[in-house]
FIVEXSE-212822 format. One record per residue (C-alpha): residue number from 1; x, y, z. Coordinates in nm, 3 decimals, always signed. Each point is the difference from the previous one (the first is absolute). Last residue first. Example, Ala and Ser with C-alpha at 12.3 -4.5 7.8 and 13.67 -1.06 7.14 Angstrom:
<rec><nr>2</nr><u>+1.367</u><v>-0.106</v><w>+0.714</w></rec>
<rec><nr>1</nr><u>-0.137</u><v>-0.344</v><w>+0.066</w></rec>
% end
This chain:
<rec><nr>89</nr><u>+3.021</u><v>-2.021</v><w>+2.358</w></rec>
<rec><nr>88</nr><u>-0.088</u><v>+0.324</v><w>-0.140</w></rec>
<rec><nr>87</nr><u>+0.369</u><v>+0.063</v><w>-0.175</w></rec>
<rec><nr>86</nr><u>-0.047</u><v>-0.326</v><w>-0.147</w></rec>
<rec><nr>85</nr><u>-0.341</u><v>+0.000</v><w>-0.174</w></rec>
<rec><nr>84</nr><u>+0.039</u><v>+0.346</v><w>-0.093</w></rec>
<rec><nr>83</nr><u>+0.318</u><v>-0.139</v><w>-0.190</w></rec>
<rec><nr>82</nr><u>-0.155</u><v>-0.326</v><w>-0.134</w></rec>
<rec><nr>81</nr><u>-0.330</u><v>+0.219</v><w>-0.125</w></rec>
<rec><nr>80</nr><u>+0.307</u><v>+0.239</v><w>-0.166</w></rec>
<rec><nr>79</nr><u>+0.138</u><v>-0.312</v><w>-0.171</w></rec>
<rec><nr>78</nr><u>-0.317</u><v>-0.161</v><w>-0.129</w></rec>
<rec><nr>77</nr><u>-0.135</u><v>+0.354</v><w>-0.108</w></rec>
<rec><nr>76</nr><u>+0.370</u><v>+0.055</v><w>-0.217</w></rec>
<rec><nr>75</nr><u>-0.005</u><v>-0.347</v><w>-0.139</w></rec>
<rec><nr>74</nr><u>-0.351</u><v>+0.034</v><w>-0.111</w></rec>
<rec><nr>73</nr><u>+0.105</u><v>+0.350</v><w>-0.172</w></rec>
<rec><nr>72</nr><u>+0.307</u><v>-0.128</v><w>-0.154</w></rec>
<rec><nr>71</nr><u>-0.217</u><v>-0.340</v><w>-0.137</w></rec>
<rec><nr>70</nr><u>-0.212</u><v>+0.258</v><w>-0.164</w></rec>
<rec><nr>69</nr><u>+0.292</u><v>+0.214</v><w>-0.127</w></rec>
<rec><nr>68</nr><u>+0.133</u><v>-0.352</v><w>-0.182</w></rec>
<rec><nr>67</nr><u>-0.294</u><v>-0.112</v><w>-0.155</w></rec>
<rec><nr>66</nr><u>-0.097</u><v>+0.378</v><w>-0.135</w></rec>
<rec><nr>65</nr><u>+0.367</u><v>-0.002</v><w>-0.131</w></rec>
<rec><nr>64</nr><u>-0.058</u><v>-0.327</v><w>-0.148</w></rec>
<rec><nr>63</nr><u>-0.352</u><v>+0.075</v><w>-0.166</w></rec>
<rec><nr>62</nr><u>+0.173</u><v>+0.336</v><w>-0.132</w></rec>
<rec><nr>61</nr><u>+0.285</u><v>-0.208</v><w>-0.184</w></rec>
<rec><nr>60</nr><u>-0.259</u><v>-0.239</v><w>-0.164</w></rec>
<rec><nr>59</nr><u>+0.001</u><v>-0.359</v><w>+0.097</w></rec>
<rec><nr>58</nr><u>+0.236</u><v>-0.298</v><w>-0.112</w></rec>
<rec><nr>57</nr><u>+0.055</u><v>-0.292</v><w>+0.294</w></rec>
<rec><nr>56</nr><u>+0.263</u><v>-0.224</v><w>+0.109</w></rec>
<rec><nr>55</nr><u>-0.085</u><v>-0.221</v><w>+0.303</w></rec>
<rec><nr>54</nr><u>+0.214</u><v>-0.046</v><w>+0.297</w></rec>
<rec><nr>53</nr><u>+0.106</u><v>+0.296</v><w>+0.193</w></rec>
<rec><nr>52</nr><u>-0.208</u><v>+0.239</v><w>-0.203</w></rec>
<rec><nr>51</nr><u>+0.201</u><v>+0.025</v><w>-0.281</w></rec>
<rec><nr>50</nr><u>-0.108</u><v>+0.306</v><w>-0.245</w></rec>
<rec><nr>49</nr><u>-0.032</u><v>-0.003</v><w>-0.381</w></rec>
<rec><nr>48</nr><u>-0.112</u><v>+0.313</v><w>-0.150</w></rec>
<rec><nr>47</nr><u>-0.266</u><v>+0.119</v><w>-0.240</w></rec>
<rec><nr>46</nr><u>-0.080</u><v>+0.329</v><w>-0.131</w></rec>
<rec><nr>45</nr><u>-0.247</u><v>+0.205</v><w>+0.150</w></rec>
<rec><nr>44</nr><u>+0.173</u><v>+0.297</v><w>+0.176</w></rec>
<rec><nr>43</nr><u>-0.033</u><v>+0.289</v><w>-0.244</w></rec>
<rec><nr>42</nr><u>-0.399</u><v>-0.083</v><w>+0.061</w></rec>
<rec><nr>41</nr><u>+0.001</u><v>-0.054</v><w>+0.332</w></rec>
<rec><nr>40</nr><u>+0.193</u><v>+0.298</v><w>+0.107</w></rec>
<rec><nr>39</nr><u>-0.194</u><v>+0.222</v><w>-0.180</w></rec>
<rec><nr>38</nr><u>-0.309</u><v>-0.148</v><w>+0.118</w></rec>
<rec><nr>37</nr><u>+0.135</u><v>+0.063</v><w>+0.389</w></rec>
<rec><nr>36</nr><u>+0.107</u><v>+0.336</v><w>-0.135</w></rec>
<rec><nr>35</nr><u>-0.389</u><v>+0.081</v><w>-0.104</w></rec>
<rec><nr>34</nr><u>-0.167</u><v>-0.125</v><w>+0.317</w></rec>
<rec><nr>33</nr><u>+0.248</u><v>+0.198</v><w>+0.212</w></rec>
<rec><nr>32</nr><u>-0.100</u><v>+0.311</v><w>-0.162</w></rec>
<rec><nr>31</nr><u>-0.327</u><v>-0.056</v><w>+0.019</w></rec>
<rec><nr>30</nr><u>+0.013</u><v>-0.118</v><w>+0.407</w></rec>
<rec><nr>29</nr><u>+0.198</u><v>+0.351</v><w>+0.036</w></rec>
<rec><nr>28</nr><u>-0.269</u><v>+0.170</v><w>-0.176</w></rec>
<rec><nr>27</nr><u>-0.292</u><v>-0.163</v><w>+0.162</w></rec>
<rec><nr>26</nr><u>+0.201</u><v>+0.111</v><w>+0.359</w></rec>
<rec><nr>25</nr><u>+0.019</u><v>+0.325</v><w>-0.071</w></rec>
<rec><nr>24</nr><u>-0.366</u><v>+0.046</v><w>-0.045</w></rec>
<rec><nr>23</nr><u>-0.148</u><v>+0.159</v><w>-0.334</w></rec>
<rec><nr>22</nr><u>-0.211</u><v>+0.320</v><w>+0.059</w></rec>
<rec><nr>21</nr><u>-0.319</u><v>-0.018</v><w>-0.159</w></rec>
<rec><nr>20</nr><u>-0.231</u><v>+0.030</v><w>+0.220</w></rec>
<rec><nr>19</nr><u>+0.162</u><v>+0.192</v><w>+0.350</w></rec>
<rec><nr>18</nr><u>+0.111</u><v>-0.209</v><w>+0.285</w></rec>
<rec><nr>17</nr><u>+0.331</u><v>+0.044</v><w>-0.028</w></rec>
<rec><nr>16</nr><u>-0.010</u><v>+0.388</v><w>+0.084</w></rec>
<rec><nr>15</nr><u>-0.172</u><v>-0.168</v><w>+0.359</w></rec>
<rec><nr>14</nr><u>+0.330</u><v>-0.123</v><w>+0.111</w></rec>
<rec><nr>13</nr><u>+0.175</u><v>+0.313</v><w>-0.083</w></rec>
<rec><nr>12</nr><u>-0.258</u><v>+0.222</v><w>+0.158</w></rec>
<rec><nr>11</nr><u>+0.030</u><v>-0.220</v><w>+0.315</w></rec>
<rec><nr>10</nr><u>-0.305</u><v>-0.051</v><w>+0.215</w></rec>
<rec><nr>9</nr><u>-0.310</u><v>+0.123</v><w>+0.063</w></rec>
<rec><nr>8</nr><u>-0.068</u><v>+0.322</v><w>-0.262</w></rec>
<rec><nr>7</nr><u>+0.069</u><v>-0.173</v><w>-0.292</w></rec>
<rec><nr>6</nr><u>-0.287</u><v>-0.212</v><w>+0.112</w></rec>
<rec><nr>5</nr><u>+0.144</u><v>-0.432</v><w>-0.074</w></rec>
<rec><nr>4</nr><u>-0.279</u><v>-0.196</v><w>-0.243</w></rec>
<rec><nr>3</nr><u>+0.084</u><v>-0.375</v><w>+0.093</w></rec>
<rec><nr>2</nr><u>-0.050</u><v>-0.231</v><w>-0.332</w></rec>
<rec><nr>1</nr><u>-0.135</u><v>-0.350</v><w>+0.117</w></rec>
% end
C-alpha cells in the first residue's frame, strides 16, 4: 500500500520523493545493474572446461563465475555462523 507523507510532517527531502513522476534511486541503480549483468552474460558465453575435483565439465564462463561467487557467499555465512558460534560459547 502507497503511504502519502504531508510535506509539512516530516522531512522535505523525504517527502520531494514522493511526488508522481519522479523516478526512485533505487529503480535506477537496480536498471543499471540489470543491464551490466546482461552485458556480462552475453560477452561471457563461450564455453569452458572446468574440473570439479573429479568430473570434467564444459559450461559458459558467466555460469562458472556465478558457480564460484555462490559457493564464496555460502562459504562466507558458514564461516561467520562458526565464528559467532565460537566467540558466544
Amino acid at each position: 500500500m502507497h503511504e502519502h507523507i504531508d510535506p509539512g510532517a516530516g522531512d522535505a527531502a523525504a517527502a520531494a520523493w514522493d511526488r508522481p513522476g519522479r523516478v526512485s534511486p533505487a529503480l535506477i541503480v537496480f536498471a543499471a545493474l540489470t543491464l551490466l549483468l546482461i552485458i556480462f552474460i552475453a560477452e561471457n558465453g563461450h564455453d569452458v572446461r572446468v574440473r570439479l575435483i573429479v568430473p570434467r565439465v564444459t559450461m559458459p564462463v558467466w555460469a562458472a563465475i556465478l558457480i564460484c561467487v555462490a559457493l564464496g557467499v555460502a562459504l562466507d555465512r558458514l564461516f561467520l555462523a562458526w565464528w559467532r558460534r565460537r566467540k558466544t560459547a
